[in-house]
C-alpha positions as CSV (number, residue, x, y, z in Angstrom):
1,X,114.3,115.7,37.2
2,X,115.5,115.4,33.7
3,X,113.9,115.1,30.7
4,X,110.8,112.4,29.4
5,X,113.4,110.6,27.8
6,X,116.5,110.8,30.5
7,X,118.4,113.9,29.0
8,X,118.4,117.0,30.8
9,X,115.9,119.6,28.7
10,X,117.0,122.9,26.8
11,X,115.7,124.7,30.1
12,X,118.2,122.5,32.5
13,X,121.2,123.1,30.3
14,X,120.5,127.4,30.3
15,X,119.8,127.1,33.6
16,X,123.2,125.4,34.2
17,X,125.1,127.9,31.9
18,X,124.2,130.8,34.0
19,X,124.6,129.3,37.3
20,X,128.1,129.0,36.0
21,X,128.5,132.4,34.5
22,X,127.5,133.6,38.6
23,X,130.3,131.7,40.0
24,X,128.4,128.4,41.2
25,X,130.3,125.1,41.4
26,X,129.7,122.2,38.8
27,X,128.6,120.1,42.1
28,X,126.2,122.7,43.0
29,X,124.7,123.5,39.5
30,X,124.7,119.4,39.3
31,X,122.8,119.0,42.4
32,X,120.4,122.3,41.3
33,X,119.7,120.8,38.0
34,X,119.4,117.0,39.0
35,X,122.7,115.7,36.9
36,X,126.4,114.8,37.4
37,X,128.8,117.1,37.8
38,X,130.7,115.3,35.3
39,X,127.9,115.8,33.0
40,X,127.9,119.6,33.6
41,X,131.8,120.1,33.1
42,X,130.9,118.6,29.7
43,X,128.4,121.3,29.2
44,X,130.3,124.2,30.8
45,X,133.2,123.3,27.8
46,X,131.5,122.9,25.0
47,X,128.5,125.3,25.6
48,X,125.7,123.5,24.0
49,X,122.3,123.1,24.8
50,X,120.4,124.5,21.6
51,X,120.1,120.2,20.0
52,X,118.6,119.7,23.5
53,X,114.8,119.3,23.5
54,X,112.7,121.6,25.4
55,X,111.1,121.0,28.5
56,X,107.9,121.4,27.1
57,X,105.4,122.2,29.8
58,X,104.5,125.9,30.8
59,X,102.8,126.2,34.3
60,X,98.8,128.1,34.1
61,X,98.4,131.7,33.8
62,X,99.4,133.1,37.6
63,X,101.3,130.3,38.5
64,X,105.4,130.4,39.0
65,X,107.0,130.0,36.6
66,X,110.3,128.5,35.9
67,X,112.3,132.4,35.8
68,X,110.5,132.8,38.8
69,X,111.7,130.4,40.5
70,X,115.5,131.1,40.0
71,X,114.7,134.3,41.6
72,X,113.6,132.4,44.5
73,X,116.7,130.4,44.8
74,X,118.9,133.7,44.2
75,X,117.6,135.2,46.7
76,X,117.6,132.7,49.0
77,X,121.3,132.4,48.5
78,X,121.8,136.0,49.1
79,X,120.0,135.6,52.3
80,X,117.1,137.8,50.8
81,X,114.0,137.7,53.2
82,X,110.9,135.8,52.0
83,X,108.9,139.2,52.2
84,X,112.0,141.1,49.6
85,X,111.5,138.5,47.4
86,X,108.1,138.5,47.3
87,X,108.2,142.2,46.5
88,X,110.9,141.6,44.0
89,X,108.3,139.2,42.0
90,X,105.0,141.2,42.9
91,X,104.3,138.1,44.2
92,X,102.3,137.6,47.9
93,X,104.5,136.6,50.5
94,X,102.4,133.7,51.2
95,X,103.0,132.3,47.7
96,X,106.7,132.7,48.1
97,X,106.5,131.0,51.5
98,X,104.5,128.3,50.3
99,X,106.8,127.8,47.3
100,X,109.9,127.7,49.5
101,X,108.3,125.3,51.7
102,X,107.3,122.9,49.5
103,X,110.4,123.0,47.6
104,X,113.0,121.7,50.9
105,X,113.2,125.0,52.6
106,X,115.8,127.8,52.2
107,X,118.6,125.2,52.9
108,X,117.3,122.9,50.3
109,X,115.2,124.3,47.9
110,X,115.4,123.8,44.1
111,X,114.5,126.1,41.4
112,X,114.6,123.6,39.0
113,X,113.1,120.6,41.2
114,X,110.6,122.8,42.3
115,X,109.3,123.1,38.6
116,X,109.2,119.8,37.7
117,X,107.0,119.0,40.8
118,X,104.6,121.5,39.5
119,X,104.7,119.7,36.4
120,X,103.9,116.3,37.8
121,X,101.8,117.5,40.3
122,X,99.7,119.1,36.8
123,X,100.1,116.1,35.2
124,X,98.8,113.6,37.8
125,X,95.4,112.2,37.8
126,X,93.8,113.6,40.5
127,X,92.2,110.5,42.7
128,X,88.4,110.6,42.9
129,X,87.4,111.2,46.3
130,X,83.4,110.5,45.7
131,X,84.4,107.2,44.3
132,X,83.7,104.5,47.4
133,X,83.5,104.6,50.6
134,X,81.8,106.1,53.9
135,X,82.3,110.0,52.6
136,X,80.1,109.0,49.6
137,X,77.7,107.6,51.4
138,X,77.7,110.3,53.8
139,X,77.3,112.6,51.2
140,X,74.7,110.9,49.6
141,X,72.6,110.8,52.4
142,X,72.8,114.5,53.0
143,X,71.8,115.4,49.7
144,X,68.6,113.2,49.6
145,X,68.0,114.9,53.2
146,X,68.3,118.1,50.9
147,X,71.2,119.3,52.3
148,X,73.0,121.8,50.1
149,X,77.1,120.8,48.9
150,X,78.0,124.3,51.2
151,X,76.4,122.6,54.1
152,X,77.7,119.1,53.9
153,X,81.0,119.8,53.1
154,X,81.0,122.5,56.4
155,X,79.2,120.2,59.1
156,X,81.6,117.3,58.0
157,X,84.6,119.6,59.3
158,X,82.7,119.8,62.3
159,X,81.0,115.9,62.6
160,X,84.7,114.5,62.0
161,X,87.4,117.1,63.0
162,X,90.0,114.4,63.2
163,X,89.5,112.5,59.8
164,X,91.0,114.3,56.9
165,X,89.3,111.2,54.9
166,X,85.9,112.6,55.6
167,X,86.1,115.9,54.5
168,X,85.5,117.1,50.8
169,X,85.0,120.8,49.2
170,X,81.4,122.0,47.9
171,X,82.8,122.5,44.7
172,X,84.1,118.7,44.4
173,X,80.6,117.8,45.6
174,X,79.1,119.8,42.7
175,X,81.5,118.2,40.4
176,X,80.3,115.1,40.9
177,X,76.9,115.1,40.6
178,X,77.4,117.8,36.9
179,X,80.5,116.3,35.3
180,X,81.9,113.3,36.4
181,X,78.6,111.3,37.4
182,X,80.2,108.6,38.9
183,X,79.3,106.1,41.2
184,X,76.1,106.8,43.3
185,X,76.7,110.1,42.9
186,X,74.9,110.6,39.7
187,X,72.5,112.8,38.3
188,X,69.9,111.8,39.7
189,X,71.0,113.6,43.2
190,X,71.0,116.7,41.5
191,X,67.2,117.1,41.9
192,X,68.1,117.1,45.7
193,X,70.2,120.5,45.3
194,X,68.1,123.6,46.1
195,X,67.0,125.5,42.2
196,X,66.7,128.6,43.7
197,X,64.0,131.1,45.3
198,X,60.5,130.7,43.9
199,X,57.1,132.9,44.2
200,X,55.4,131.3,46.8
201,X,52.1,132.8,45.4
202,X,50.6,135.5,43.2
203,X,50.8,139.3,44.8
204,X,47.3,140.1,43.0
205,X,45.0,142.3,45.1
206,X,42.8,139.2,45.5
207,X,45.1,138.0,48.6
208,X,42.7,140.3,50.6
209,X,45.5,142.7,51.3
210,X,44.5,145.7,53.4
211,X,41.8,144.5,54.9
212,X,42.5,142.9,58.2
213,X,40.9,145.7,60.9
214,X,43.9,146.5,63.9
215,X,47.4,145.6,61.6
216,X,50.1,146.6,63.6
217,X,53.0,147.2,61.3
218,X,56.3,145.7,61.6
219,X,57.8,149.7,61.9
220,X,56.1,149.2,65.7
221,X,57.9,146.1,66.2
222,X,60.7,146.1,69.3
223,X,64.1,147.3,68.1
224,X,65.2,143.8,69.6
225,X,63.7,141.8,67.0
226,X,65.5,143.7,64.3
227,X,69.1,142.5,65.2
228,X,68.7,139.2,66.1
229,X,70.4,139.4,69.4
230,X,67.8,138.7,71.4
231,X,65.3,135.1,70.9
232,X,61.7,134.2,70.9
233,X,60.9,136.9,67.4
234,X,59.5,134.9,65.1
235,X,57.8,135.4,60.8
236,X,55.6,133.4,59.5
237,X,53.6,132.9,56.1
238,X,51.9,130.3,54.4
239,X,52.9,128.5,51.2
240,X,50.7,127.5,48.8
241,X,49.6,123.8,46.6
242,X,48.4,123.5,43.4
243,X,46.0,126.7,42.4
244,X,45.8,127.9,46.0
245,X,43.6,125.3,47.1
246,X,46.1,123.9,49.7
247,X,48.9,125.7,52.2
248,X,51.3,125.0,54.2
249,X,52.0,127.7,57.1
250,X,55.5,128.1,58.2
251,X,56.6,129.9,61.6
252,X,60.5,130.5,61.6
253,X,62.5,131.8,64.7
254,X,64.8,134.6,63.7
255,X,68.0,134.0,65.6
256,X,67.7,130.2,65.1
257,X,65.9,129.5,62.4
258,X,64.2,126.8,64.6
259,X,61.1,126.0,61.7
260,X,57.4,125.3,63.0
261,X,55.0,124.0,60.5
262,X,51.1,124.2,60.6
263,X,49.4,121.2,59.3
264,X,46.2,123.3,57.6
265,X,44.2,120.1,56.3
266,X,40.8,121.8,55.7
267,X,41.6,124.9,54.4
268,X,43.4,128.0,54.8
269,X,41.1,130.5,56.9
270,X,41.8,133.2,59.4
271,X,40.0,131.0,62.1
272,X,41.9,127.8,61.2
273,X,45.4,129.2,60.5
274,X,44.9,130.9,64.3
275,X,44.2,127.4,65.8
276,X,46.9,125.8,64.0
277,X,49.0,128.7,65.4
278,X,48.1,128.2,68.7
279,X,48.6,124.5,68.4
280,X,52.3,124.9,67.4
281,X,53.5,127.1,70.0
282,X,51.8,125.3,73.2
283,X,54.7,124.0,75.1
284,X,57.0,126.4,74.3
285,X,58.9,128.4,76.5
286,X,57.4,131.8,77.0
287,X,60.7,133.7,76.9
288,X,60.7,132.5,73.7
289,X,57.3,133.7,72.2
290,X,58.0,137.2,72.0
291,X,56.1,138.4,68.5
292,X,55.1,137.1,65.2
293,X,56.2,139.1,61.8
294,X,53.5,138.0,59.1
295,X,52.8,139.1,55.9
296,X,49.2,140.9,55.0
297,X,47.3,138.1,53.8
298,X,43.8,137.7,54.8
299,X,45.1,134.1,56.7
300,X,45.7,136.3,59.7
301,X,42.7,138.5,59.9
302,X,42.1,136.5,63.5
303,X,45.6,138.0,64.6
304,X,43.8,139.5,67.8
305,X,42.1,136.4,68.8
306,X,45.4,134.8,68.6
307,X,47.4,137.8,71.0
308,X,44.7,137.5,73.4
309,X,44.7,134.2,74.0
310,X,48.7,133.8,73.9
311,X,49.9,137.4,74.6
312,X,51.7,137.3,72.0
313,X,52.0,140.2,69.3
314,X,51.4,140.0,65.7
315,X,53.3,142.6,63.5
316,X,53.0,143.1,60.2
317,X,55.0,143.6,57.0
318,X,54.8,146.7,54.7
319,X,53.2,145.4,51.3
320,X,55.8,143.1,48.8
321,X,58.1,144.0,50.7
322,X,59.5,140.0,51.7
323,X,62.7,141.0,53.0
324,X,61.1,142.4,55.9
325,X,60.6,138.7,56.8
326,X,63.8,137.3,55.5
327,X,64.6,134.2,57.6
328,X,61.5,133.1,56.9
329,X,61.7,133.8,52.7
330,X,64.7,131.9,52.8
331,X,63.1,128.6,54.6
332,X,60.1,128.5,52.5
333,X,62.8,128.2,49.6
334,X,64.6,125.5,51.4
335,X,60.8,123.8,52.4
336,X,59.8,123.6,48.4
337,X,62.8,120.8,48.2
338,X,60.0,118.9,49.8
339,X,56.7,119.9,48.7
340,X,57.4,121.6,45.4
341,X,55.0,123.8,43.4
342,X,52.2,122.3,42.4
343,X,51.4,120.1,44.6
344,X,48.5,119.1,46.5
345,X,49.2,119.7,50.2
346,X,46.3,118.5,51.6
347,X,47.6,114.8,51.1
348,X,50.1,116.0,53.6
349,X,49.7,114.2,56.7
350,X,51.0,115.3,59.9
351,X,52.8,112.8,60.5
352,X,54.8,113.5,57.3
353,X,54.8,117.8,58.0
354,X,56.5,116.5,61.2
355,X,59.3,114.9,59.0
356,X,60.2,117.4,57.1
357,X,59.8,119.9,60.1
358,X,62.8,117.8,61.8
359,X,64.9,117.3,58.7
360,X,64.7,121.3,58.3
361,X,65.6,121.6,61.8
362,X,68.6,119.4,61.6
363,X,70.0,121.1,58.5
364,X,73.4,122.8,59.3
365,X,73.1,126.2,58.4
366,X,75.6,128.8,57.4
367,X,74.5,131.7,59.2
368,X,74.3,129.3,62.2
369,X,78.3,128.3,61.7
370,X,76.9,124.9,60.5
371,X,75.1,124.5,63.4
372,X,71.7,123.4,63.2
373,X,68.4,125.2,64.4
374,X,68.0,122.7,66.7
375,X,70.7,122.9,68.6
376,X,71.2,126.4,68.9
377,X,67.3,126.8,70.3
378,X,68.3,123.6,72.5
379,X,71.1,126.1,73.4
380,X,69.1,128.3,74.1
381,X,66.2,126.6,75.8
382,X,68.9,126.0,78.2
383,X,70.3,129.4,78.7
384,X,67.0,130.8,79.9
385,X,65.9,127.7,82.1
């Protein structure tokens, strides 16, 4: 605990000078400062400790500091409670009782140990945990899988509860791939992190807006639908390639987030979005077909066709108004990852729509508690069987 060189600093020697001046003894201000007691009956008589050098480190802005903690330590010898002394410092009791038990407890702590253990833990290199090893390449995987650092970093708390080596933060994850870049973990996995919403098409009034005969609006819609509570409500839309000549439709379960995508190879029509509709939903359990939220394009001018044969309602949403079909917003965001703007989606097969459909689907999500939509509609699925 003394200084870089071996000498006790200008901060040990004050420190030891009033410890003395309140009545402690040279083996306890020895044993406080980290020196012989010999050593501080030397300083006691003579009184120096201005040729001393100074300690020369000063802990962050909001961190304890030095002063602080010989408050700490006075207290704790008057028998202060943690929460007095914390109200003594302005400090949160928490900090204090961290503090106290990182620095031996209130039989053992150290004011003056405590601070140098601040300043080595400071000065340390902090080991690279994204360097080697099965968290990278768990990690790595998940991001090419288009998982998001949030999402990783939560479902491996979950995948390994009892292995403190496979667990990292978000924030470390994100440091990787932006400032350190090393390893696998380069830059190029950054193109795997989600850029943020996008239009999904242009709100002109040639969208055929308006004109679909018997809209039911979404203010009509059961009050169950609204809160989530109860399954089987679903929105849907339709995202759009290159130009608008290709699309994509998407049909997302509100309290899961369970995804359903239609594979629309020849075209986007009212008569072929329907069929595809139809198609997606057959084997599904009916309890869990309740309605459909969709936007007011002219896609869904068949929307009666569709209840008849199904029974299942079609609502719709007020005009640019997307939040009314939030859940489904948000994983037409996450399903550009995969077939960004631009692109043709007619050289989508089915096969590779059914891909993405299950990586979507076996993406932890947030609002889930890192659960995926796939297991909470299994959970579901067996709830109501």
């Amino acid at each position: 605990m003394q200084g870089e060189h071996g000498h006790l600093s200008r901060e040990q020697k004050q420190w030891a000078l009033r410890l003395h001046a309140r009545g402690w003894r040279l083996v306890d201000i020895a044993a406080e400062i980290g020196c012989s007691a010999p050593m501080v009956g030397i300083m006691v008589r003579d009184g120096r400790h201005l040729d001393a050098e100074p300690f020369g480190w000063q802990p962050r802005p909001g961190h304890l500091t030095i002063g602080e903690r010989e408050q700490i330590l006075l207290g704790l010898g008057r028998g202060d409670t943690l929460t007095a002394i914390a109200q003594d410092l302005g400090r949160a009791v928490s900090t204090i009782s961290r503090e106290v038990a990182r620095g031996g407890g209130r039989e053992h702590y150290s004011a003056w140990g405590a601070h140098a253990d601040a300043r080595q833990q400071a000065r340390r290199p902090k080991p690279f945990k994204l360097a080697v090893g099965r968290l990278l390449d768990e990690v790595a995987v998940k991001l090419k899988a288009f998982w998001s650092p949030a999402e990783i970093s939560a479902r491996l708390g979950l995948d390994y509860p009892d292995d403190p080596e496979m667990r990292v933060s978000h924030e470390t994850i994100y440091q990787s791939l932006f400032v350190q870049g090393r390893g696998e973990l380069r830059r190029e996995l950054a193109r795997c992190l989600r850029s943020g919403r996008t239009a999904r098409r242009p709100r002109g009034a040639s969208d055929g807006r308006g004109r679909i005969p018997g809209m039911v609006m979404i203010s009509q819609r059961p009050a169950e639908a609204a809160d989530r509570a109860v399954p089987g409500h679903w929105e849907g839309d339709l995202i759009l390639g290159a130009g608008g000549r290709s699309a994509v439709g998407t049909l997302v379960e509100r309290s899961t987030r369970l995804t359903l995508l239609l594979h629309l190879p020849d075209g986007r029509s009212a008569v072929q979005v329907e069929a595809a509709m139809r198609q997606a939903i057959a084997g599904l359990p009916d309890s869990l077909m309740r309605t459909i939220t969709w936007d007011q394009g002219a896609e869904m001018a068949q929307h009666a066709a569709f209840t008849a044969a199904t029974s299942i309602p079609v609502y719709f949403c007020d005009p640019h108004s997307p939040w009314q079909r939030g859940s489904n917003e948000n994983t037409n965001g996450l399903l550009r990852q995969y077939l960004p703007k631009g692109a043709d989606l007619n050289l989508t097969t089915r096969d590779r729509l059914q891909e993405i459909q299950d990586s979507l689907n076996t993406r932890p999500r947030k609002t889930l508690g890192y659960m995926t939509p796939s297991e909470k509609f299994a959970e579901l699925v067996a709830t109501t069987a």
